[in-house]
Structure formats: structure tokens, C-alpha cells
Residue frames relative to the residue before (quaternion, step in Angstrom):
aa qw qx qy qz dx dy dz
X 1.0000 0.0000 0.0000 0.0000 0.00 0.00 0.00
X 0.5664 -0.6575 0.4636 0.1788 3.48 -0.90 1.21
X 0.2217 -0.7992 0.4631 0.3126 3.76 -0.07 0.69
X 0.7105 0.2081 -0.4555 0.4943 3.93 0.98 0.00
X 0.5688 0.5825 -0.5773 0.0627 3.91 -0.21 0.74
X 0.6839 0.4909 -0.4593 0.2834 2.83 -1.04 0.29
X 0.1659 0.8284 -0.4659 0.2630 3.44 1.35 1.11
X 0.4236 0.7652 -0.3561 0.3289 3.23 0.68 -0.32
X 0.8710 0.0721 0.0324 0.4848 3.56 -0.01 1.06
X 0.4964 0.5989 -0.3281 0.5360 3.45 1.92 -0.01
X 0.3581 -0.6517 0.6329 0.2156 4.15 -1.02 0.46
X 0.0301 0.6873 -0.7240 -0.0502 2.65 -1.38 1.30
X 0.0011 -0.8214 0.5549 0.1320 3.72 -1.38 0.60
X 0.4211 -0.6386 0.6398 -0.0741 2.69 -2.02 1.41
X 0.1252 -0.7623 0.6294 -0.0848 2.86 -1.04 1.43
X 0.3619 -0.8063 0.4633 0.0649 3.31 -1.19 1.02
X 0.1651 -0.8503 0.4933 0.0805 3.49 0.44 1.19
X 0.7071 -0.4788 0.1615 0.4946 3.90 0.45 -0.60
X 0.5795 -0.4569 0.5642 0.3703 3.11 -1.29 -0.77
X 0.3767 0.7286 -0.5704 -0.0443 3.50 -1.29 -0.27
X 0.7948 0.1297 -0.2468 0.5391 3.46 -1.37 0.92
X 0.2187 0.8055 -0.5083 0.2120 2.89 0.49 1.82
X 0.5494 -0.5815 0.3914 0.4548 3.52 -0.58 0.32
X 0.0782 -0.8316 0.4950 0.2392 3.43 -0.96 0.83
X 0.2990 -0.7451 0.5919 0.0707 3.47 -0.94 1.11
X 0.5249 0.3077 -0.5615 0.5608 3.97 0.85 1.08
X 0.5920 -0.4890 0.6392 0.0413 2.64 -2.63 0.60
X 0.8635 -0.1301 0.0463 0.4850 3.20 0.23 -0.93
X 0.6161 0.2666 -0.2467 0.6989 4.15 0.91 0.48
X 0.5672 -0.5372 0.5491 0.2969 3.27 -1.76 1.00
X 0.5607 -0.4939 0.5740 0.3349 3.41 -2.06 1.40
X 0.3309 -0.5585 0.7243 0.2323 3.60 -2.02 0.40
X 0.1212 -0.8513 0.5081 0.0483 3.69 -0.08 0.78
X 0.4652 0.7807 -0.4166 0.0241 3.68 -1.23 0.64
X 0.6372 -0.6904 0.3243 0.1102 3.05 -0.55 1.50
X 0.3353 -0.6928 0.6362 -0.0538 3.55 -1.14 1.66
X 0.0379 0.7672 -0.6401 -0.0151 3.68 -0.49 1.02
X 0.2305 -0.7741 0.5887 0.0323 3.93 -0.16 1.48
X 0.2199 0.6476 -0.7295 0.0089 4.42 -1.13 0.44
X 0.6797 0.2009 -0.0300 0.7048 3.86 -0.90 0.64
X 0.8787 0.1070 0.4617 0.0572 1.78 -2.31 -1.23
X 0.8455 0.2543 -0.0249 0.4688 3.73 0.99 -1.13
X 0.3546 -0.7817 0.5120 0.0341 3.21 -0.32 1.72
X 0.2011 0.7886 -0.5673 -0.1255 3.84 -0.98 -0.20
X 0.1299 -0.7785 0.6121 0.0492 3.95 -0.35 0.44
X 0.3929 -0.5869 0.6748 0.2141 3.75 -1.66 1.45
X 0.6381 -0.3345 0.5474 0.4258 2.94 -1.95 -0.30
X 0.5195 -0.5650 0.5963 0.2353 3.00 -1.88 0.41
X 0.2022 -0.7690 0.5891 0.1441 3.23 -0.74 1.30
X 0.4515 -0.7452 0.4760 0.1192 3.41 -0.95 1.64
X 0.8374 -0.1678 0.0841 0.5134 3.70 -0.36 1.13
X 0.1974 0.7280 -0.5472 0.3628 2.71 0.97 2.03
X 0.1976 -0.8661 0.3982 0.2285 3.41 1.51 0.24
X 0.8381 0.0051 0.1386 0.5276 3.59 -0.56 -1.23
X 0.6266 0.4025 -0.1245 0.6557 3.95 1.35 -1.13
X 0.3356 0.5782 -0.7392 0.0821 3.90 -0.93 0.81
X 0.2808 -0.6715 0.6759 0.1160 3.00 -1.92 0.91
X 0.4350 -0.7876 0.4361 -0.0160 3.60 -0.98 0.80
X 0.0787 0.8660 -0.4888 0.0698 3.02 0.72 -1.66
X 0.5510 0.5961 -0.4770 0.3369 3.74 0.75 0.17
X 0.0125 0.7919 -0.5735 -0.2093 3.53 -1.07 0.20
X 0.0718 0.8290 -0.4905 -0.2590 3.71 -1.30 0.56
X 0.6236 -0.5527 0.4269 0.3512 3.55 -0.97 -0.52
X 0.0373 -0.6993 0.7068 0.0999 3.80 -0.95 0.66
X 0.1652 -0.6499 0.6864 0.2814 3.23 -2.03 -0.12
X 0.6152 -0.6531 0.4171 0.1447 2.96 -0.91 1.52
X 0.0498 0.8059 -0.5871 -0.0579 3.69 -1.04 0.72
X 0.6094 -0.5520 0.3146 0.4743 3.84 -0.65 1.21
X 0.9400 0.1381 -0.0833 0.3008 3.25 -1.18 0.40
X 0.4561 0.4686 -0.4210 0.6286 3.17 1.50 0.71
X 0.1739 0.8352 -0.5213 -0.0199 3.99 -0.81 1.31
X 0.6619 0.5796 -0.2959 0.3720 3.27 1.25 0.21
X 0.3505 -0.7748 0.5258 0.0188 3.65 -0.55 0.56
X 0.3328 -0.7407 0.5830 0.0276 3.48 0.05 2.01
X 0.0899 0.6946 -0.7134 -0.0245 3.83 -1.42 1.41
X 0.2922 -0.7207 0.6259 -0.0581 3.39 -0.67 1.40
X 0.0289 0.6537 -0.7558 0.0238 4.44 -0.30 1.01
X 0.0861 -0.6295 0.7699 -0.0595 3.41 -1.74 1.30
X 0.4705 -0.5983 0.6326 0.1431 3.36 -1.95 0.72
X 0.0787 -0.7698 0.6159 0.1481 3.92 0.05 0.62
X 0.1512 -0.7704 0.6190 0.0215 3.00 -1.57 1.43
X 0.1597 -0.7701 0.5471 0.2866 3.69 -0.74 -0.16
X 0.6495 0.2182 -0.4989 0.5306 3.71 0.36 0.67
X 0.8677 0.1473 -0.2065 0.4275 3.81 0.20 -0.29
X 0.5721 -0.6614 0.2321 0.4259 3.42 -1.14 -0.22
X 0.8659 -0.4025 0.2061 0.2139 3.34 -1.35 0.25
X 0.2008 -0.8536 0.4468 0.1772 3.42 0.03 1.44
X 0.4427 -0.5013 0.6747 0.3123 3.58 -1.55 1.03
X 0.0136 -0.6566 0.7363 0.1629 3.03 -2.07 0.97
X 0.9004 -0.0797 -0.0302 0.4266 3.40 0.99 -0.31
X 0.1310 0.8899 -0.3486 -0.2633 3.59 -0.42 -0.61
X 0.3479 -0.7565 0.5151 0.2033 3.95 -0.60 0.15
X 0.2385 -0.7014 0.6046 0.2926 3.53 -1.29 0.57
X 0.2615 -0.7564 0.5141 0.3086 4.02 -0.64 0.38
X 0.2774 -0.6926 0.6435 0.1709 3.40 -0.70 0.18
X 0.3499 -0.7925 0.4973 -0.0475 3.49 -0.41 1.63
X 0.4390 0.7558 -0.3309 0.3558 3.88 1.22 0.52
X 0.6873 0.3675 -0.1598 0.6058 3.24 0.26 -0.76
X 0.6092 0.3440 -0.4420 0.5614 4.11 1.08 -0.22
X 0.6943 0.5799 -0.2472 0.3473 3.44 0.58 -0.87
X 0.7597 0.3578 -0.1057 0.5326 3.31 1.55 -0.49
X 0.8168 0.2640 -0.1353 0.4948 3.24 1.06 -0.10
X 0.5233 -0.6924 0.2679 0.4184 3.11 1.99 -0.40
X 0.7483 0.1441 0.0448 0.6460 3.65 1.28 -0.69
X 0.1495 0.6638 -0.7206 0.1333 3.13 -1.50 0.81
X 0.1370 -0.6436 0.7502 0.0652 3.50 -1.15 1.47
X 0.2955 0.7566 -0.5519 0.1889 3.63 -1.01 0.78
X 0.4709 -0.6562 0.5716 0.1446 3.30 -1.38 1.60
X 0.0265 -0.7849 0.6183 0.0311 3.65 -0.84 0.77
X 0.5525 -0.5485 0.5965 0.1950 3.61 -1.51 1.11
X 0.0468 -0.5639 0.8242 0.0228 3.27 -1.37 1.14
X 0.2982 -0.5563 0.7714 0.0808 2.84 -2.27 1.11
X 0.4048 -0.6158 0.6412 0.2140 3.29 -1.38 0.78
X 0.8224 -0.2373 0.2776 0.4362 3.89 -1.89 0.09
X 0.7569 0.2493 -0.1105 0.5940 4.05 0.68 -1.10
X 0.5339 -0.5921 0.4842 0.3604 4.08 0.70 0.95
X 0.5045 0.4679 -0.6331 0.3545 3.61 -0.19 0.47
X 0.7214 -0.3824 0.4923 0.3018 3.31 -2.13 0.22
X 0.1379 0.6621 -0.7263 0.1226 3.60 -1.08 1.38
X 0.8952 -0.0731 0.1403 0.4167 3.56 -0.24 0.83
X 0.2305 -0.7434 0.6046 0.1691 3.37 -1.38 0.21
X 0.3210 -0.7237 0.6109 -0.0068 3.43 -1.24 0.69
X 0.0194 0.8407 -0.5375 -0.0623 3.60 -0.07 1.42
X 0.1601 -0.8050 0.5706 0.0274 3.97 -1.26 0.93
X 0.0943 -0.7020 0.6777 0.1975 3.42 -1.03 0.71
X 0.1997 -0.7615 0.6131 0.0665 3.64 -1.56 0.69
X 0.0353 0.8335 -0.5471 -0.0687 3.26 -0.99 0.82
X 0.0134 0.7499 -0.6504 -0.1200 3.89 -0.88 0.27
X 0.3619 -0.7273 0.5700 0.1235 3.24 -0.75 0.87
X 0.6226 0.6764 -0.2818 0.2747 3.38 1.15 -0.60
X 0.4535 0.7967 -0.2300 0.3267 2.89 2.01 -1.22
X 0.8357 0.4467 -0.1899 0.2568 3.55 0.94 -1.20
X 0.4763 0.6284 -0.0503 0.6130 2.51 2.09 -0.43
X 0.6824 0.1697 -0.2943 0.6473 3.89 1.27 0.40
X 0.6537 0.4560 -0.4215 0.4324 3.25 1.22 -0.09
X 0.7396 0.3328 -0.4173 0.4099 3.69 0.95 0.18
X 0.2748 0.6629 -0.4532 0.5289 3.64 1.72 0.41
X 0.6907 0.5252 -0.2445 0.4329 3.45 0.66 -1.05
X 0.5985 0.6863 -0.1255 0.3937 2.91 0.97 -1.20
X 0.7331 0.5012 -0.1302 0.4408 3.29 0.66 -1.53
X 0.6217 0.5271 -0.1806 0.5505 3.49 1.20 -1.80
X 0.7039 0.5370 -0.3043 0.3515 3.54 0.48 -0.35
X 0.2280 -0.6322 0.5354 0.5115 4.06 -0.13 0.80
X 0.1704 -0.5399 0.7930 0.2247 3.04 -2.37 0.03
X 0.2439 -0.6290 0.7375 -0.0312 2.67 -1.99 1.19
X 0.0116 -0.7576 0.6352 0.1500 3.61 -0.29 1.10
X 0.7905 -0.4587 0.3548 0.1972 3.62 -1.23 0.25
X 0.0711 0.8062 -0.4886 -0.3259 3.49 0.34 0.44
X 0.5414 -0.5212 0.6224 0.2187 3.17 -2.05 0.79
X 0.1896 -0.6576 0.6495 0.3314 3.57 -1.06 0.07
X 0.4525 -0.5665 0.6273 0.2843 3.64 -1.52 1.14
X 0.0715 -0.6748 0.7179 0.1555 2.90 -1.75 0.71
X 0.4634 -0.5880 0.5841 0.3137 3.72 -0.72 1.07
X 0.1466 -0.6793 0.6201 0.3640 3.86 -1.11 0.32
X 0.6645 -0.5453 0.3103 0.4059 3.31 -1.68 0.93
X 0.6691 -0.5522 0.4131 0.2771 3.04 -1.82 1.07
X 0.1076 -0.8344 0.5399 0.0258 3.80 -0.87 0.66
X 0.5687 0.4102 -0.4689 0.5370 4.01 1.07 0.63
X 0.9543 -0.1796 0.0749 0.2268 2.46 -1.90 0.00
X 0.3014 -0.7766 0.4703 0.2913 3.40 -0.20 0.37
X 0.4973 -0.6958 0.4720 0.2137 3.73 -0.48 1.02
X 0.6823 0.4106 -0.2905 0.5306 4.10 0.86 -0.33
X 0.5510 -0.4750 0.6078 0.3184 4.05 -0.71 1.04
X 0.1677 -0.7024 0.6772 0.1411 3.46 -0.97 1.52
X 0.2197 -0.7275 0.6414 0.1054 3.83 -1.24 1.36
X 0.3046 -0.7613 0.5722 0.0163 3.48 -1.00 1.47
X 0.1000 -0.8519 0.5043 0.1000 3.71 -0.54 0.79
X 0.3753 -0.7416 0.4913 0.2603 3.47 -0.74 0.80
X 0.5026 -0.5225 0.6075 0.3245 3.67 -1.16 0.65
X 0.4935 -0.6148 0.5205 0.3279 3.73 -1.32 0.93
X 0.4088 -0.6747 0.5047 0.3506 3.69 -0.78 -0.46
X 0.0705 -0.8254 0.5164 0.2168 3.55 -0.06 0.25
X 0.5665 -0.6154 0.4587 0.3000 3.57 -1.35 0.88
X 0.6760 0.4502 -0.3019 0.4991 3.87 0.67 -0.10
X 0.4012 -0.6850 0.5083 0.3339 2.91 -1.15 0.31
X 0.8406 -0.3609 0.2803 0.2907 3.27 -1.44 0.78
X 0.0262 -0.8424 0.4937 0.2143 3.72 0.11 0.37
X 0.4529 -0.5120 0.6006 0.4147 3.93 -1.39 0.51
X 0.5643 -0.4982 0.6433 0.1396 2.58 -1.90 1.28
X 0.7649 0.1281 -0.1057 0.6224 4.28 0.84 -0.35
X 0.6942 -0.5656 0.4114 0.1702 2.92 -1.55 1.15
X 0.6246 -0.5111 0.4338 0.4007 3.78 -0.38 0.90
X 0.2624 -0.7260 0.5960 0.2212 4.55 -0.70 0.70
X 0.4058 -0.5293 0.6609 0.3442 3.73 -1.10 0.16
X 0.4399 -0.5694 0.6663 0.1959 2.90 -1.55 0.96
X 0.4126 -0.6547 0.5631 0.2899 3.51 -1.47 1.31
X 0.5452 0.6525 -0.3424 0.3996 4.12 1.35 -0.32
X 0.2162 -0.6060 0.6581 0.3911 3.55 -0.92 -0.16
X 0.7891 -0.3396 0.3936 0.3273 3.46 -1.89 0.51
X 0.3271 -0.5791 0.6530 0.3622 3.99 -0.84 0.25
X 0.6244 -0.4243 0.5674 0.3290 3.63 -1.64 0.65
X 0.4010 -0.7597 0.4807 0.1763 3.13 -1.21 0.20
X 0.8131 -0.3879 0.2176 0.3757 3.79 0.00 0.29
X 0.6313 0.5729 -0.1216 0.5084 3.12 1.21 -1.86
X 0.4974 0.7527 -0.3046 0.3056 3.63 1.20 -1.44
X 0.7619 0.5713 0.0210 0.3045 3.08 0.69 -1.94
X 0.4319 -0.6452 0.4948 0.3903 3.65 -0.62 0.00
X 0.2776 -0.7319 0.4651 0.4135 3.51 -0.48 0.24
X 0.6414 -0.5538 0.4321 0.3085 3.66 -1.47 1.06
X 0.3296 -0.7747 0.4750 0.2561 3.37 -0.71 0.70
X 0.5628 -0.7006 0.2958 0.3239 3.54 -1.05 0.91
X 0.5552 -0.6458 0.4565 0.2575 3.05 -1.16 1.00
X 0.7038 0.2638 -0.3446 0.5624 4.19 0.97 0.18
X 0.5408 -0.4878 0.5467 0.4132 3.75 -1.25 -0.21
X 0.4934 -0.4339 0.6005 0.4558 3.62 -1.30 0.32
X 0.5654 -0.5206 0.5956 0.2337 3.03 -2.32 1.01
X 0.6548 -0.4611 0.4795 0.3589 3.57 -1.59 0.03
X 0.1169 -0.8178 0.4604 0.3250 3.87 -0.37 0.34
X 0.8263 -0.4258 0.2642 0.2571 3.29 -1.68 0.46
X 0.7249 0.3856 -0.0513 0.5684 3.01 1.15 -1.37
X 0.4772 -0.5986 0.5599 0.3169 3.68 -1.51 0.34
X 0.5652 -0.5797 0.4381 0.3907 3.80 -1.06 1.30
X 0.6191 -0.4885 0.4686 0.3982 3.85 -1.64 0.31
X 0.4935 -0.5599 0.5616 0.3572 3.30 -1.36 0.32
X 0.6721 -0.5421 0.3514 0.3617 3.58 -1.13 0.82
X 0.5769 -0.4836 0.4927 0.4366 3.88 -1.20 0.56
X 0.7916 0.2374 -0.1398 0.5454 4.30 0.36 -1.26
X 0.1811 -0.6688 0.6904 0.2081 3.82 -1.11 0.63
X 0.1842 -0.7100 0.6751 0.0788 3.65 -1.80 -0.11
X 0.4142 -0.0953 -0.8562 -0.2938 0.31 -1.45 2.01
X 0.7717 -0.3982 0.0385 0.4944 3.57 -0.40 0.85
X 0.2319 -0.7242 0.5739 0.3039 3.61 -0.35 0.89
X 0.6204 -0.5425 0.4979 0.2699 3.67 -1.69 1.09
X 0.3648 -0.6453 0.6387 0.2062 3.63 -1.18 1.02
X 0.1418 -0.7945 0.5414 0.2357 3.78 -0.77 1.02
X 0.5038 0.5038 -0.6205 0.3276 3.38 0.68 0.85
X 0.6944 0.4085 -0.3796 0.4549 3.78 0.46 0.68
X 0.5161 -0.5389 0.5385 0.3915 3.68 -0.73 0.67
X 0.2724 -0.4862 0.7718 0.3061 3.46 -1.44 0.16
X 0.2291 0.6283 -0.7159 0.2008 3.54 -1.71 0.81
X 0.6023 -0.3736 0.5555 0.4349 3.34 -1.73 0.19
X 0.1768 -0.6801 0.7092 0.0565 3.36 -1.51 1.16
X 0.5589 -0.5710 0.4587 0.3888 3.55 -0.96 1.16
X 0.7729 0.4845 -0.3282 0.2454 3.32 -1.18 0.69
X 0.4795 0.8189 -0.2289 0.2169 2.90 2.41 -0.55
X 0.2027 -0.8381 0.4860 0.1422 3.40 -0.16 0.51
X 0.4773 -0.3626 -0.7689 0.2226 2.55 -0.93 2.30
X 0.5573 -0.5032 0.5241 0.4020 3.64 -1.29 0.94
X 0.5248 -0.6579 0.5062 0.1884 3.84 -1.37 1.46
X 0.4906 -0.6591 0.4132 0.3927 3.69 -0.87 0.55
X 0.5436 -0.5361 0.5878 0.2675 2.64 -1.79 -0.43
């Protein structure tokens, strides 16, 4: 099935956004420009945009019914005079496809003046509403094939069906060795204890229990018997005779 048949008797509308870089066909006062949209049989003309010189905007929009085998859409731009007639500046053929098939088409179109050269452009918006409406007819009549996806199952998360077996690290007879060589301290060692006077005590010693030893020499001197006792020269008073 053809996605533009059955056009026959369906509305399409065209709107007439403007003109620009039109040929100008006054001498001495801006051109009054406006634009003749011709399908079949059915003619429609905008207002005349007053001293719209080269740039007219429009903004009009009208309606056609569509007849099978008719896709193109006659634009005809005119100069409006009021003492003579109306000067051709250009005209364009549309081509009614891309509305007719997709439903929409925003597009600038080239006008050719009397000797085919460039006179201006001529900008149209198309709609067909019908489009969506053979395009999902179309749609329907057509086989679909969606893509298969592969399933992924997500990963299992109970119990586990096999006797979990736990292994023990060996012990080793050494100790663990550092992976880095002991650092020097940037400090010297603290003194040690021993270094120091000891602190004197904060009480007096107690009385003791016992009575102190008796002295190592008594008095008075006991006599050494490896010497005679006698008068030693020097005695004073020296012993008679």
C-alpha cells in the first residue's frame, strides 16, 4: 500500500509565511507585494502587503481539497498597482510530496521571474493531517518483526547447592617480616632512669626497730700481744732508775 494514496478528497493546508529578496519592479516608491496560491480548479490570494518592498510577511493560511493525481501547487507573487495593472515578480511550482507523505514540510521556494532568472523567494508551511492516518493503516497491514532480545536470567543469589569447603591459612614459624626496613628515628633515645639523681623523698626515714651495731673499735684500745708492754722512749714523765 502506497503511503500517499488515497488523497483524493483529503485537505491539505498551506500557509503563507512571506516573501523575501524579491525582485523589485518599482522606480521610485516601495512594490505592494502579494502572493496567488493556484491547485485545480481553486485559486486563493493574501492581502497585499503595503510597502513590503523586497521583505513581505503574510502569515495567512488556506485550505485545498486534494484530487488523485494532481501533486503540485502553482505560487504566482504580483506587485499591486492602483493606476495600472499588476506587475509579475515571480513564480514557483511546489511539489506536494514530502507533505503528502510525511504530513509536513517547512520549505523556502525559488521564484523565477518572466526570463527564468532568480526574483525572490517565497516561504510555505504544509500540512496533511491525513498522512498519519495512512501511515498507521500502513503500519498495521505490514508483518512486524520485533527483534529478538536475548534474556539474561539475573545471577542466582540462594543457597548454593555444593557444601561450601573453608581452607585454613598454614601458620608459619617466623614471624611475619616488614615489607621496609625499620626508619631511624630523627630523635635521640630518652636517658634512662639510672642517668639521673634519684629525687629525694618527700617523708624522712622512720625510726628503726632495732638498736644501731656497736662500733667496729671499743675504748679503750685493747693491747696487741704481739708487742711487750714497756716504757716506750719518749714517755713523758720518763720512769726512774
Amino acid at each position: 500500500m502506497s503511503m500517499m494514496a488515497g488523497i483524493q478528497g483529503q485537505v491539505l493546508e498551506v500557509t503563507v509565511v512571506g516573501c523575501q529578496k524579491l525582485k523589485d519592479t518599482e522606480w521610485f516608491s516601495r512594490q505592494d507585494p502579494y502572493v496567488v496560491l493556484e491547485y485545480s480548479s481553486t485559486r486563493h490570494r493574501t492581502r497585499t502587503c503595503t510597502d513590503g518592498g523586497k521583505n513581505a510577511v503574510f502569515q495567512e493560511k488556506f485550505m485545498f481539497t486534494l484530487l488523485e493525481g494532481l501533486r503540485d501547487l502553482k505560487v504566482v507573487v504580483w506587485n499591486s498597482n492602483t493606476l495600472s495593472t499588476d506587475d509579475f515578480i515571480g513564480n514557483a511550482t511546489i511539489k506536494l510530496q514530502k507533505a503528502l507523505s510525511e504530513g509536513y514540510d517547512d520549505c523556502t521556494w525559488t521564484l523565477q521571474g518572466k526570463n527564468g532568472r532568480y526574483a525572490g523567494e517565497v516561504r510555505l508551511i504544509l500540512h496533511y493531517a491525513a498522512a498519519k492516518k495512512q501511515n498507521y493503516g500502513s503500519a498495521q497491514l505490514a508483518p512486524h518483526y520485533a527483534p529478538q532480545v536475548p534474556h539474561y536470567s539475573a545471577p542466582y543469589s540462594g543457597p548454593s547447592l555444593y557444601p561450601q569447603v573453608q581452607y585454613s591459612q598454614p601458620q608459619s614459624a617466623y614471624p611475619p617480616a616488614s615489607a621496609y626496613p625499620p626508619q631511624p628515628s630523627a630523635y635521640p633515645p630518652p636517658p634512662s632512669a639510672s642517668s639521673y639523681p634519684p629525687a629525694p623523698s618527700a617523708y624522712p626515714p622512720g625510726p628503726s626497730a632495732y638498736p644501731p651495731p656497736p662500733p667496729s673499735s671499743t675504748y679503750p684500745p685493747q693491747q696487741s700481744p704481739y708487742y711487750p708492754q714497756g716504757p716506750y722512749p719518749g714517755q713523758y714523765p720518763p720512769p726512774p732508775y
